[in-house]
PyMOL Python script that loads the backbone (N, CA, C, O; Angstrom):
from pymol import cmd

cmd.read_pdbstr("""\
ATOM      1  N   UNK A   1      97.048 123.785  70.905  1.00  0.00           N
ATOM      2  CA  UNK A   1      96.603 122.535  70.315  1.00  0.00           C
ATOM      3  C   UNK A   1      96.070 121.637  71.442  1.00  0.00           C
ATOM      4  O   UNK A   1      96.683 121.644  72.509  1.00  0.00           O
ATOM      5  N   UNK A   2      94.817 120.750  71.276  1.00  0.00           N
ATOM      6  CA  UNK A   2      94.686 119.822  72.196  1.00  0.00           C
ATOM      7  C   UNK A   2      94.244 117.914  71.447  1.00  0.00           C
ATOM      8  O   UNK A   2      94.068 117.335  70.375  1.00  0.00           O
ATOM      9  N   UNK A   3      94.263 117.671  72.895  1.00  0.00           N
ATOM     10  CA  UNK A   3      94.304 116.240  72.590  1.00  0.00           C
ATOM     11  C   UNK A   3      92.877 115.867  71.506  1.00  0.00           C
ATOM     12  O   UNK A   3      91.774 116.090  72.004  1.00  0.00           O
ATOM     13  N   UNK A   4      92.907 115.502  70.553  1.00  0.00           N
ATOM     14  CA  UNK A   4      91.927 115.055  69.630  1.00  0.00           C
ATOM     15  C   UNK A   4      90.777 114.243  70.560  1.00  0.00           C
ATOM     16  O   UNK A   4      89.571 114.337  70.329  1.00  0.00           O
ATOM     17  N   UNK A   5      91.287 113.518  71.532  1.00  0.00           N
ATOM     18  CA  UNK A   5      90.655 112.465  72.551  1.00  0.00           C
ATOM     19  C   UNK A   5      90.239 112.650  73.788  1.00  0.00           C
ATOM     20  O   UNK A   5      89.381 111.933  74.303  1.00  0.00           O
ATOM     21  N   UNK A   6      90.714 113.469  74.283  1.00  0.00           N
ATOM     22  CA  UNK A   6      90.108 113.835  75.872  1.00  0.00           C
ATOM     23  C   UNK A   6      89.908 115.313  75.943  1.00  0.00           C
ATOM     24  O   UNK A   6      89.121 115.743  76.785  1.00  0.00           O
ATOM     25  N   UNK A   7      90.709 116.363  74.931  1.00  0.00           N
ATOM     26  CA  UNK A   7      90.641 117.707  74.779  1.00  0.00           C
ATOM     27  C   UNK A   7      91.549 118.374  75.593  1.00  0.00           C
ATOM     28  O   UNK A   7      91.600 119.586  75.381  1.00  0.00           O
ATOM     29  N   UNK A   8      92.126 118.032  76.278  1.00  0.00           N
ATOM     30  CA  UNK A   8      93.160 118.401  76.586  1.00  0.00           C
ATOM     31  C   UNK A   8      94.261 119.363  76.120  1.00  0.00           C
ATOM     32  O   UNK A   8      94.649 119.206  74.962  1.00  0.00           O
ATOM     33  N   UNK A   9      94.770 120.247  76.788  1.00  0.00           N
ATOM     34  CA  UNK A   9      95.650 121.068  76.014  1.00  0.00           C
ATOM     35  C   UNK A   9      96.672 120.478  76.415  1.00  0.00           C
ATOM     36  O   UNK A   9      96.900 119.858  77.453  1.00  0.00           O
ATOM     37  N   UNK A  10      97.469 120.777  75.258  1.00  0.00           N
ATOM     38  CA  UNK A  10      98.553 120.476  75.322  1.00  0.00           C
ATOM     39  C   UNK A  10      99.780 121.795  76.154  1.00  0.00           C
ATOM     40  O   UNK A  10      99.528 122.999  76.098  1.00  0.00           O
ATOM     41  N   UNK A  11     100.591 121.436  76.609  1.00  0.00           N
ATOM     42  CA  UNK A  11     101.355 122.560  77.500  1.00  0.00           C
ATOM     43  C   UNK A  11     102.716 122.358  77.129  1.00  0.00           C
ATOM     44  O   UNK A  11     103.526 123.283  77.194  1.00  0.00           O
ATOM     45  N   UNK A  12     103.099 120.949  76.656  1.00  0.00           N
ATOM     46  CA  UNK A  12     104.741 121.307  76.468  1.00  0.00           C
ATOM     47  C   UNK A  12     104.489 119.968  75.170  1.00  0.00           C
ATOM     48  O   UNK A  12     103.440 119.325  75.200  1.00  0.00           O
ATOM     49  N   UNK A  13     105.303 119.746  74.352  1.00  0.00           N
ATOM     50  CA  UNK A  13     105.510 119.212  73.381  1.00  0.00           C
ATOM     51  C   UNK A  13     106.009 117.718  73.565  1.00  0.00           C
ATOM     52  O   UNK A  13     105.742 116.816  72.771  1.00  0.00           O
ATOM     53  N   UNK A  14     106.681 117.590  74.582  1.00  0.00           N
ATOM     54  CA  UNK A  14     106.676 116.159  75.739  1.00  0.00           C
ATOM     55  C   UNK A  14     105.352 115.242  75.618  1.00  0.00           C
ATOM     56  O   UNK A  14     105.275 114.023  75.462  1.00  0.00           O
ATOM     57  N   UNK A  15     104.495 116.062  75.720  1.00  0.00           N
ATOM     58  CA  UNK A  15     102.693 115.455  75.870  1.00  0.00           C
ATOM     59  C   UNK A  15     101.894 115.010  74.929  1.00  0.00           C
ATOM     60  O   UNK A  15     100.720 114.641  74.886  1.00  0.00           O
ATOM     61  N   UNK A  16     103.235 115.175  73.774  1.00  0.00           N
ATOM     62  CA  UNK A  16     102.169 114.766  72.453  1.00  0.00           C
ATOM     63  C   UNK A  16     102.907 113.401  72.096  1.00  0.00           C
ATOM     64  O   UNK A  16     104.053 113.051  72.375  1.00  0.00           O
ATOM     65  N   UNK A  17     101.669 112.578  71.231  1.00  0.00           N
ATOM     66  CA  UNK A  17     102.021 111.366  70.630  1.00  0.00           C
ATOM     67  C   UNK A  17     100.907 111.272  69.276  1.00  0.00           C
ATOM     68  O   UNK A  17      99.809 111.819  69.173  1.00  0.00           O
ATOM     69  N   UNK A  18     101.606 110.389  68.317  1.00  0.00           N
ATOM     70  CA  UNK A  18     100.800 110.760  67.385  1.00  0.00           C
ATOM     71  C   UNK A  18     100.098 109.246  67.361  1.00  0.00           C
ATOM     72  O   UNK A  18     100.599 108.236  67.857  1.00  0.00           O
ATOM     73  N   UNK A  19      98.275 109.366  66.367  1.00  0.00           N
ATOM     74  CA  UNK A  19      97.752 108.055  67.451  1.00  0.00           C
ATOM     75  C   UNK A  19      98.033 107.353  65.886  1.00  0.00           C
ATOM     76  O   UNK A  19      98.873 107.870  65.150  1.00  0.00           O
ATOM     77  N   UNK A  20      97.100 105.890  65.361  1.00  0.00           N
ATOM     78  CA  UNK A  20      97.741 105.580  64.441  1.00  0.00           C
ATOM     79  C   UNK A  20      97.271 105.725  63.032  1.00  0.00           C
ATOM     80  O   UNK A  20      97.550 105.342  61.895  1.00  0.00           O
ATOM     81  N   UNK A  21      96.452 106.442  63.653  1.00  0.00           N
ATOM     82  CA  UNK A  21      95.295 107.088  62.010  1.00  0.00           C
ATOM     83  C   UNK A  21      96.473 108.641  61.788  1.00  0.00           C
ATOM     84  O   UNK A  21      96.179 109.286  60.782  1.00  0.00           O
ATOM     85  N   UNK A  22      97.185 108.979  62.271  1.00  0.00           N
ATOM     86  CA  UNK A  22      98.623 110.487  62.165  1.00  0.00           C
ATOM     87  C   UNK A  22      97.786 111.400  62.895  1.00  0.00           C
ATOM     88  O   UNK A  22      98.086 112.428  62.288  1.00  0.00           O
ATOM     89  N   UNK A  23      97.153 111.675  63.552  1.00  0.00           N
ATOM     90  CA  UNK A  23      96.104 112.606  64.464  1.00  0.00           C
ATOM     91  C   UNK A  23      96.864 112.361  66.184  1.00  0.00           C
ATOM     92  O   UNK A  23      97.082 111.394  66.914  1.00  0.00           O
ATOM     93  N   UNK A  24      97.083 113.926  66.249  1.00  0.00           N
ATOM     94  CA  UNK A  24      98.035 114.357  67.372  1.00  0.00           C
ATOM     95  C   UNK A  24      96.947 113.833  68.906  1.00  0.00           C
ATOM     96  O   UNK A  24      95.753 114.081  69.070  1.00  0.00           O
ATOM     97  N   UNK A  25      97.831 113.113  69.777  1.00  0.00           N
ATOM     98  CA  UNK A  25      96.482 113.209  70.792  1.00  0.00           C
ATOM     99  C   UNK A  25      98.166 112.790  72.070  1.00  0.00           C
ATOM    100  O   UNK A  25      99.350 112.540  71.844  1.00  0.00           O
ATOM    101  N   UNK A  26      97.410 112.911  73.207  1.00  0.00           N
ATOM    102  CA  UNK A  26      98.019 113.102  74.766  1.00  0.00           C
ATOM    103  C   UNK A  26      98.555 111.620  74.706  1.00  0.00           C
ATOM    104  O   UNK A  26      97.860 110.668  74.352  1.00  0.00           O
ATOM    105  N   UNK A  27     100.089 111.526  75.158  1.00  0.00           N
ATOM    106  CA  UNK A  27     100.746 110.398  75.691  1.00  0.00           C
ATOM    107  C   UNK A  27      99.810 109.191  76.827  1.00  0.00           C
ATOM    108  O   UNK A  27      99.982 107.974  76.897  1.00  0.00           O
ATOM    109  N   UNK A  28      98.916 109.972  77.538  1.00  0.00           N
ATOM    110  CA  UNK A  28      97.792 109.371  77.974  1.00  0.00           C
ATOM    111  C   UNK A  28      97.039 108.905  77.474  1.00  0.00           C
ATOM    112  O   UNK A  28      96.659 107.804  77.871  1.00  0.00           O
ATOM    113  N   UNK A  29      96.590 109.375  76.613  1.00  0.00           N
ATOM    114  CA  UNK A  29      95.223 109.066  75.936  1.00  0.00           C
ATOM    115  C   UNK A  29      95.506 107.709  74.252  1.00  0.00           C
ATOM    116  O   UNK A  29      94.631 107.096  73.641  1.00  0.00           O
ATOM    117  N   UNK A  30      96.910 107.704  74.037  1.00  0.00           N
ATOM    118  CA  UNK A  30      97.167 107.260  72.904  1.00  0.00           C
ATOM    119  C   UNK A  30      96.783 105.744  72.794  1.00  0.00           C
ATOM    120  O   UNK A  30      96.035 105.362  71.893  1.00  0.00           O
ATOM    121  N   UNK A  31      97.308 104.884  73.727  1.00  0.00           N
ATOM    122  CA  UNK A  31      97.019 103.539  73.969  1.00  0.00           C
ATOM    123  C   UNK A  31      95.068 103.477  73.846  1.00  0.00           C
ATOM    124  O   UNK A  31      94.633 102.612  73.086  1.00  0.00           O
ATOM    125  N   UNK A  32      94.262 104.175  74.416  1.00  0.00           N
ATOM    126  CA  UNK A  32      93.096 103.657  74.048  1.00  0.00           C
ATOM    127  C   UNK A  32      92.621 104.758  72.805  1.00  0.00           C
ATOM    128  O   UNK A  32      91.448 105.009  72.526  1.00  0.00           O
ATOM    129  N   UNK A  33      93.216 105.049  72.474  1.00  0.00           N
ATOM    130  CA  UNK A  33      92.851 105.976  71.237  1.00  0.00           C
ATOM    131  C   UNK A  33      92.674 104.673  69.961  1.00  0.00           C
ATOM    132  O   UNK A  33      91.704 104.250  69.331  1.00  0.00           O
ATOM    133  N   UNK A  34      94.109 104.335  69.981  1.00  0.00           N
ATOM    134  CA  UNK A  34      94.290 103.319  68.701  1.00  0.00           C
ATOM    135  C   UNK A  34      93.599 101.752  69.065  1.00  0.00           C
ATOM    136  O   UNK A  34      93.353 100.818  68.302  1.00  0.00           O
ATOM    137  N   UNK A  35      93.464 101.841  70.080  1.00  0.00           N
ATOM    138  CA  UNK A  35      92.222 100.710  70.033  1.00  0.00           C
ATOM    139  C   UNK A  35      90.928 101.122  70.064  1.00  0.00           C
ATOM    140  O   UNK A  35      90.016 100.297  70.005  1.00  0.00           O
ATOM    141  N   UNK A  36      90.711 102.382  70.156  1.00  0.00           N
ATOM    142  CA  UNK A  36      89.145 102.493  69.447  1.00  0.00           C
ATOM    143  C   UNK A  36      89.660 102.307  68.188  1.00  0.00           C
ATOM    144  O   UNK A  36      88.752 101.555  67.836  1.00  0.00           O
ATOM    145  N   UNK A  37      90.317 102.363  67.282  1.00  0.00           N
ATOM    146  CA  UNK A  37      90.739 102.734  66.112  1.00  0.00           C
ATOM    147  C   UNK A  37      90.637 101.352  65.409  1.00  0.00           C
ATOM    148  O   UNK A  37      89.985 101.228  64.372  1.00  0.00           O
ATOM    149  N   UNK A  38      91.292 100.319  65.991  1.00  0.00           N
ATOM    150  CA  UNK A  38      91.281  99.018  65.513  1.00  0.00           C
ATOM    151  C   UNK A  38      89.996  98.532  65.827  1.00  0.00           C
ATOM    152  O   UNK A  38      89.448  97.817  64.989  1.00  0.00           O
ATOM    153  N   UNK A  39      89.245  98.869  67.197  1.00  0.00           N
ATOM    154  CA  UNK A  39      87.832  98.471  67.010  1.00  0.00           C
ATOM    155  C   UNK A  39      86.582  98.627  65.985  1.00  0.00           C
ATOM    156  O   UNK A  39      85.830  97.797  65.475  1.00  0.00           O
ATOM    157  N   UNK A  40      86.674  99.970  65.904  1.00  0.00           N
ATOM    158  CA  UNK A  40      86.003 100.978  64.649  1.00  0.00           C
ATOM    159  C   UNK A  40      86.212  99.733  63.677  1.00  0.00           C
ATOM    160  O   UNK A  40      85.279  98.979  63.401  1.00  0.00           O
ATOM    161  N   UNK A  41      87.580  99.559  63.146  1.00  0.00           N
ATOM    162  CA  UNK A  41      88.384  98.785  61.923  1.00  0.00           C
ATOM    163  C   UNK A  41      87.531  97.411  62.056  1.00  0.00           C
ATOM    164  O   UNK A  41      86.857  97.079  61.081  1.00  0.00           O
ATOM    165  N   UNK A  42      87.529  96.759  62.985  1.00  0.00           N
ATOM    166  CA  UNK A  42      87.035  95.312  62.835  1.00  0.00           C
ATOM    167  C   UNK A  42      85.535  95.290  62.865  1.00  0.00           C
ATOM    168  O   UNK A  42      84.969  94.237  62.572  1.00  0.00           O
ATOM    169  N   UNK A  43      84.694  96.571  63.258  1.00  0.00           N
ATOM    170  CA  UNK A  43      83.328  96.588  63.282  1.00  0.00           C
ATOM    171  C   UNK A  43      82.594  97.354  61.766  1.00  0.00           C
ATOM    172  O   UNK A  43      81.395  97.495  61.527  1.00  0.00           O
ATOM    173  N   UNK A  44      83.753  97.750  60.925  1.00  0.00           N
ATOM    174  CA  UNK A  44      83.691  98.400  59.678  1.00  0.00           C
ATOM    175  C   UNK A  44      83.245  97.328  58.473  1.00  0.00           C
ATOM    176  O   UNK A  44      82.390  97.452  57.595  1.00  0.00           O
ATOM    177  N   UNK A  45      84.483  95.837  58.884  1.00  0.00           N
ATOM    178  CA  UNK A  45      84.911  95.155  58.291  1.00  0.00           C
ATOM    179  C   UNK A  45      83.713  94.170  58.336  1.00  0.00           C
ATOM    180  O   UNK A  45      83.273  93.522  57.387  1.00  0.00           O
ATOM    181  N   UNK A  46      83.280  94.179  59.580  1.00  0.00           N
ATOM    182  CA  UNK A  46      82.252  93.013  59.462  1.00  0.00           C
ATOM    183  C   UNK A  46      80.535  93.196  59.119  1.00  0.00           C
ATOM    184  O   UNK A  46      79.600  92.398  59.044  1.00  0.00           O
ATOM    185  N   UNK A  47      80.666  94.652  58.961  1.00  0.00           N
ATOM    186  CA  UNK A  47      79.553  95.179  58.537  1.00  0.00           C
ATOM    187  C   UNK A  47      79.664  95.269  57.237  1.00  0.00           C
ATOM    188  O   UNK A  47      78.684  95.562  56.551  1.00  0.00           O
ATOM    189  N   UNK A  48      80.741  95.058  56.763  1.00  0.00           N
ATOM    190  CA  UNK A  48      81.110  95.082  55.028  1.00  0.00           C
ATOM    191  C   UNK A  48      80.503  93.307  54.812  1.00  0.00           C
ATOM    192  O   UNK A  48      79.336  93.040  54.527  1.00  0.00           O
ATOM    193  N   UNK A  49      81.183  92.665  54.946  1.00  0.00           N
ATOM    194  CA  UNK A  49      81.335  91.355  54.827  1.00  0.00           C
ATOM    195  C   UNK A  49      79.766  91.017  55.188  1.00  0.00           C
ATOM    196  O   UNK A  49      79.285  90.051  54.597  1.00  0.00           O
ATOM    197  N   UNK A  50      78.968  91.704  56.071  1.00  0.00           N
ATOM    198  CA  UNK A  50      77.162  90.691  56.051  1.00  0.00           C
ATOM    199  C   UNK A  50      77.112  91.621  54.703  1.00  0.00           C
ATOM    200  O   UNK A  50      77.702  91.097  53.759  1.00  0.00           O
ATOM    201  N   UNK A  51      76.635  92.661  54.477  1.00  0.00           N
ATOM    202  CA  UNK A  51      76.575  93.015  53.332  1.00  0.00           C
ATOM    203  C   UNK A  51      76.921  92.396  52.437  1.00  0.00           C
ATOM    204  O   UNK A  51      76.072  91.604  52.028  1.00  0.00           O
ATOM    205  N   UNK A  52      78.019  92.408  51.827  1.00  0.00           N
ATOM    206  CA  UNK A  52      78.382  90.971  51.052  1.00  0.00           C
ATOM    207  C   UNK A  52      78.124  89.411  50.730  1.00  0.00           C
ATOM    208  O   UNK A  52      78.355  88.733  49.729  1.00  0.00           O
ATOM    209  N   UNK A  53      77.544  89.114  52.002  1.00  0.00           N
ATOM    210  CA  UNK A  53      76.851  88.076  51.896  1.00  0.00           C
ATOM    211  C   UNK A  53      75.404  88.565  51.791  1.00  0.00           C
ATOM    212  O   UNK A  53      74.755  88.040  50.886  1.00  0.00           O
ATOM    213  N   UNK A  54      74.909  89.283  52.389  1.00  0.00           N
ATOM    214  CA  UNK A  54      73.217  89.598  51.519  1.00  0.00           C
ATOM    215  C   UNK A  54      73.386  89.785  50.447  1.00  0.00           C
ATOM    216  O   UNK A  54      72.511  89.083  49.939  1.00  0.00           O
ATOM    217  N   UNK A  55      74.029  90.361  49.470  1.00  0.00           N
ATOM    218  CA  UNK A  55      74.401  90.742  48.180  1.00  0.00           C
ATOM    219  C   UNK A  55      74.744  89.303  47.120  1.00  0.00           C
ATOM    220  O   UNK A  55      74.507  89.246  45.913  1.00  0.00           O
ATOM    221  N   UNK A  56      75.232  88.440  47.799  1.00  0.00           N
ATOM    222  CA  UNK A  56      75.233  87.082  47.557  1.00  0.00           C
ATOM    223  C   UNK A  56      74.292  86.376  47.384  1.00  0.00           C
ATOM    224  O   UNK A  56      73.873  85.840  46.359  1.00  0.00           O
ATOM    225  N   UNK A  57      73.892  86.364  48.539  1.00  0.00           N
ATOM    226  CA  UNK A  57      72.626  85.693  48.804  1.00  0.00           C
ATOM    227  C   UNK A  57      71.019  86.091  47.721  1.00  0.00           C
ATOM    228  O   UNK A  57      70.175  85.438  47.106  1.00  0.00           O
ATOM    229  N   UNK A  58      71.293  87.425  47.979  1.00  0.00           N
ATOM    230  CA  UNK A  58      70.066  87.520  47.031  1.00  0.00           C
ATOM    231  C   UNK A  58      70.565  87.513  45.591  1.00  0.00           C
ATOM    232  O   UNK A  58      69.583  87.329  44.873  1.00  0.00           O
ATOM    233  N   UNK A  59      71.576  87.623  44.928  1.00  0.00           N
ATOM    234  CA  UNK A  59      71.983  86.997  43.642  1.00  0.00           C
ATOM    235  C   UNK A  59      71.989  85.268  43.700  1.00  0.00           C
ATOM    236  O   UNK A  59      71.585  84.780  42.645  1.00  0.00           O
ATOM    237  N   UNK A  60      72.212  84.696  44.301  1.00  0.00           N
ATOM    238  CA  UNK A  60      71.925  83.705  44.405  1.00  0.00           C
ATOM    239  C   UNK A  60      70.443  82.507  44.277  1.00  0.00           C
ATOM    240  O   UNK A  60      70.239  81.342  43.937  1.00  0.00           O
ATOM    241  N   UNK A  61      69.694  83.656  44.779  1.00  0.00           N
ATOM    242  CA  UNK A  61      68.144  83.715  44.163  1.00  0.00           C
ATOM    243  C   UNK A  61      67.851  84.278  43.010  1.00  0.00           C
ATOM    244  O   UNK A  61      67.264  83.486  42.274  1.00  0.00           O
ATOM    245  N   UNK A  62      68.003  85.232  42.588  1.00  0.00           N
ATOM    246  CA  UNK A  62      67.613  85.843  41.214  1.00  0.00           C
ATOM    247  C   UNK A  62      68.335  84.665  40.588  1.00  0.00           C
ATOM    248  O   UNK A  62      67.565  83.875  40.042  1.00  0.00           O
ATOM    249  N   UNK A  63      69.722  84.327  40.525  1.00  0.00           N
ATOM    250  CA  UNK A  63      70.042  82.930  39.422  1.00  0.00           C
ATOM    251  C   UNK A  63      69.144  82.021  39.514  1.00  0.00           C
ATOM    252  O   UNK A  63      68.653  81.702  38.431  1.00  0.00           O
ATOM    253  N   UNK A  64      68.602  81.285  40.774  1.00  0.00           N
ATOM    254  CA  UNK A  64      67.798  80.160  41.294  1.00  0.00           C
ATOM    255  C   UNK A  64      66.105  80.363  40.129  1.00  0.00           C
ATOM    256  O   UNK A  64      65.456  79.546  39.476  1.00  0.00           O
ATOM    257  N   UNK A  65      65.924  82.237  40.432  1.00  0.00           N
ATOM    258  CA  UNK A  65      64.343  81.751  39.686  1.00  0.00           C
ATOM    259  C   UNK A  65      64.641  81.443  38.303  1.00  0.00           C
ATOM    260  O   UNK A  65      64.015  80.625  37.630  1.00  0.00           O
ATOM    261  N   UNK A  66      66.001  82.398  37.757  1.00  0.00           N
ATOM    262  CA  UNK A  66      65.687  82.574  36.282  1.00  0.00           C
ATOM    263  C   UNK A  66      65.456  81.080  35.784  1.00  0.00           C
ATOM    264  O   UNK A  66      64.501  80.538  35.229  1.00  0.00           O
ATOM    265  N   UNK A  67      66.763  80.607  36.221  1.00  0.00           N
ATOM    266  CA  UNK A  67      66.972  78.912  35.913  1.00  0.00           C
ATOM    267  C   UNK A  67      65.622  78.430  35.930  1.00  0.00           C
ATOM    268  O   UNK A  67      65.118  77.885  34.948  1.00  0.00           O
ATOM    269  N   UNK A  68      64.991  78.624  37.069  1.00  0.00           N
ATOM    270  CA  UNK A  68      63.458  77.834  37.224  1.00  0.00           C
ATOM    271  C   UNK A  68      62.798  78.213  36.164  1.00  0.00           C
ATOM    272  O   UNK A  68      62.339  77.312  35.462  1.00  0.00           O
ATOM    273  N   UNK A  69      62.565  79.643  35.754  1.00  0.00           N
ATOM    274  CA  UNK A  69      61.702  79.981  34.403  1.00  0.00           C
ATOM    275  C   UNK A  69      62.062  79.427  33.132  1.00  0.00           C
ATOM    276  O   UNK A  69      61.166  79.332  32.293  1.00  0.00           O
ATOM    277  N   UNK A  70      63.762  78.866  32.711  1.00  0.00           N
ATOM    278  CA  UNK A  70      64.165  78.652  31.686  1.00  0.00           C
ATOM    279  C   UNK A  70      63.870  77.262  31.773  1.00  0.00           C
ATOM    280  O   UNK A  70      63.803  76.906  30.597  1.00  0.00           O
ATOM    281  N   UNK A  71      63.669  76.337  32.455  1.00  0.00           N
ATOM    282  CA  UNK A  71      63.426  75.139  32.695  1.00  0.00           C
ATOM    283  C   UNK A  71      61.544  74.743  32.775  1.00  0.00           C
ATOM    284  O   UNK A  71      61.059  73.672  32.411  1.00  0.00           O
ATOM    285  N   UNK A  72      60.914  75.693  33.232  1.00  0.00           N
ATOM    286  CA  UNK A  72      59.676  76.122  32.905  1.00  0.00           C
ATOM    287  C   UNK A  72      59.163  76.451  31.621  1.00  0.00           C
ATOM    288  O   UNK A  72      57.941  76.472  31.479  1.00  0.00           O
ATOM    289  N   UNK A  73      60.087  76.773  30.442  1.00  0.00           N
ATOM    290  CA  UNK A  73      59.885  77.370  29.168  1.00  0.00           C
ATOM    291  C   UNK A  73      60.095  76.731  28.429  1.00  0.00           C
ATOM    292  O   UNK A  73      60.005  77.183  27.287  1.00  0.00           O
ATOM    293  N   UNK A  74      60.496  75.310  28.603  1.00  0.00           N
ATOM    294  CA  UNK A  74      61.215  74.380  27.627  1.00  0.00           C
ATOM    295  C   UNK A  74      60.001  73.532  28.046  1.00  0.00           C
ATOM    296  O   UNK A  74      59.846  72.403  27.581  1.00  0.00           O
TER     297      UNK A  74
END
""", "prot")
cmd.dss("prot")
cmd.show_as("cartoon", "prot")
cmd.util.cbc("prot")
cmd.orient("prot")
């Protein structure tokens, strides 16, 4: 078996740690493992969230014209 993260083999069972996604990786390697992990996480999150606001935003216009046309029609 080796380290998911640096590739490393593993040689004695001492050397393993598990990171925080449950994926086996090297007592070395674990500390920056799970902060790529939380990084990934906060760069996931905020790529969700502009999305969400474009998705907003342009509903926010489609309400803006209709209104204008229904106010146009009267």
């Amino acid at each position: 078996m080796n380290c998911i993260h640096c590739g490393k083999k593993f040689t004695c069972g001492c050397q393993k740690a598990k990171g925080a996604d449950g994926f086996t990786v090297c007592k070395k390697c674990v500390q920056v493992y799970n902060v790529g992990l939380t990084q990934q996480k906060v760069a996931r999150r905020s790529a969700e969230a502009a999305q969400k606001f474009k998705r907003s935003i342009r509903h926010n216009e489609t309400l803006n014209k209709n209104d204008r046309a229904t106010r146009a029609t009267r």
